[in-house]
N, C-alpha and C positions, 0 to 999 in steps of 0.2 A: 532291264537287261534281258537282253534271247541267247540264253545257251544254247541255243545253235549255233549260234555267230561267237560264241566266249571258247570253245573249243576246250571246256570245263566237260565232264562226263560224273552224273550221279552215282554217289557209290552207298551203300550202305551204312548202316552204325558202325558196324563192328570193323570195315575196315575202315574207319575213319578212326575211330579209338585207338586201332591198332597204329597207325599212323600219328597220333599226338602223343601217346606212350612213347613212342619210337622218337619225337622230338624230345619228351620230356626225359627218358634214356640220355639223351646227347646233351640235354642242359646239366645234367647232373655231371657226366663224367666230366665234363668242362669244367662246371669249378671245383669237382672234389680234386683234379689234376694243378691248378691252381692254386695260389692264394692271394687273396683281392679283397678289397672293400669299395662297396658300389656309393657314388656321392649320396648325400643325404638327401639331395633335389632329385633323384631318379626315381623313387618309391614312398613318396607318403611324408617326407624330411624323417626318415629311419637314415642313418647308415648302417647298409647289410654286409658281414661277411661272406667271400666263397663258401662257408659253414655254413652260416646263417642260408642261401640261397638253395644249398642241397635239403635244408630240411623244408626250407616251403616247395621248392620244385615235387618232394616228395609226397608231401600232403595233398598237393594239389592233384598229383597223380592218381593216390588213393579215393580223393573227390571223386573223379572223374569214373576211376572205377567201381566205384559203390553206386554210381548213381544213374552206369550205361547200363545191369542190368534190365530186360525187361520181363523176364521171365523168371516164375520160380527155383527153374533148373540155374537159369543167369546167375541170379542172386545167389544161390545156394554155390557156384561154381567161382566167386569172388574169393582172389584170395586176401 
């Protein structure tokens, strides 16, 4: 594939993080707004609650930010 011709534009780490936080933001209020249970075929045969999906959206979150630092100052600046 030529990004040139995808009309994609490189952007950096940080705003890219800030941008999946920003989705993972929007999955959370969605189901803590909600209350749902996701079939047992969607995820592994679990059935997950809207509960149950705020607390992985949020782990998964905190992954992402413990692991985008690269810098001493990065890491030190995670909350």
């Amino acid at each position: 594939m030529e990004l040139e011709t995808t009309g994609f534009q490189l952007q950096g780490y940080s705003e890219i993080m800030t941008a999946a936080i920003g989705k993972f933001d929007d999955a959370i209020a969605t189901a803590s707004s909600q209350s749902f249970t996701l079939p047992s075929t969607w995820i592994n045969g679990q059935d997950y609650t809207s509960a149950d999906l705020v607390r992985i959206v949020n782990s998964h979150a905190a992954r992402y930010l413990a692991s985008v630092a690269r810098t001493p100052a990065g890491r030190a600046a995670v909350n």
